[in-house]
N, C-alpha and C positions, 0 to 999 in steps of 0.2 A: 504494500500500500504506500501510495506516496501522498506525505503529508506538508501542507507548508501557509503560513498566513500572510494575508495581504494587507498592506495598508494603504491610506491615501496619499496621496503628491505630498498631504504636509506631514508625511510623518505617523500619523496618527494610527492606530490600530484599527484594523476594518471586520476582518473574518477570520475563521481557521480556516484551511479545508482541507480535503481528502478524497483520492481517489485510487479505484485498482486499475481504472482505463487509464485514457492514453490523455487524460483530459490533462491542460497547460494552465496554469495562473491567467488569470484575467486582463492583471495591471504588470507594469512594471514593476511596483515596486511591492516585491515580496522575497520571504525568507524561507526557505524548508527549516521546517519541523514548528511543534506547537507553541505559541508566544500569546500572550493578552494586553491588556490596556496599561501594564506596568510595564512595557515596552514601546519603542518608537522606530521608526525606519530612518539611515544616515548612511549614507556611502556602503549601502549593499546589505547593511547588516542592521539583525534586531539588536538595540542597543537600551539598557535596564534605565527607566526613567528615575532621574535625581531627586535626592528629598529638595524640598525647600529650603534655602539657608536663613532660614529667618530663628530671632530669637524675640519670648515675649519676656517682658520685666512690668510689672502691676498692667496699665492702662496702654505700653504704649509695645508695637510692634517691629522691627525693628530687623534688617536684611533682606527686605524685598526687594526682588526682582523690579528694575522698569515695564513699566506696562500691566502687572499682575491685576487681574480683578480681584475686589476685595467685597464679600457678600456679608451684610449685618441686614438680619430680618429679612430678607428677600429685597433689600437698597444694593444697589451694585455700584462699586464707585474703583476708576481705575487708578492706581498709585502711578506718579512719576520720580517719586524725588526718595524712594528705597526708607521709610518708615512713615509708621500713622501713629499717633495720639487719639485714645478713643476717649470721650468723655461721656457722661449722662449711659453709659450700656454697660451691661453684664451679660453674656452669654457668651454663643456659639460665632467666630468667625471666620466665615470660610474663606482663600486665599487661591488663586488659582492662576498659573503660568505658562505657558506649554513651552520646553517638552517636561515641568515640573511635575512631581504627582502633585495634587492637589491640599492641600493641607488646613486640616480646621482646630482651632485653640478654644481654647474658652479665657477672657478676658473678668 
């Protein structure tokens, strides 16, 4: 059986698949054998997506990536300047980059 997963142009994890025919990948960009969405496609190969380098200290956020969305309560707001200060919240926020896995703190 030949096995191998495809992803999209960006990268991104798409499918597994598998076949005992003669059947080919679809896209260019795919890998033999089985991978999921903690991988990414780069120069031919599945490559393990990085943690996020962020670190929290009370209120405020701090090693963000440029461009990351940052989700409080279902508000999405993009960071440019790599930390946020949160004031008036306590929960759950989520933090999102690609090709980063995605990362949620509680503040």
């Amino acid at each position: 059986m030949k096995e191998w997963t495809e992803f999209d142009p960006d990268g991104r994890y798409f499918q597994n698949c598998s076949s005992t025919d003669k059947v080919n990948p679809s896209t260019q960009y795919y890998v033999l054998g089985e991978y999921d969405d903690t991988y990414y496609y780069a120069d031919g190969k599945a490559i393990s997506r990085p943690q996020l380098p962020i670190t929290v200290a009370g209120n405020v956020i701090a090693g963000i990536p440029p461009g990351a969305i940052l989700t409080i309560a279902e508000q999405t707001y993009t960071v440019e300047d790599g930390e946020v200060e949160i004031n008036g919240y306590s929960g759950p926020v989520l933090l999102s980059c690609w090709p980063y896995l995605d990362k949620e703190v509680e503040i």
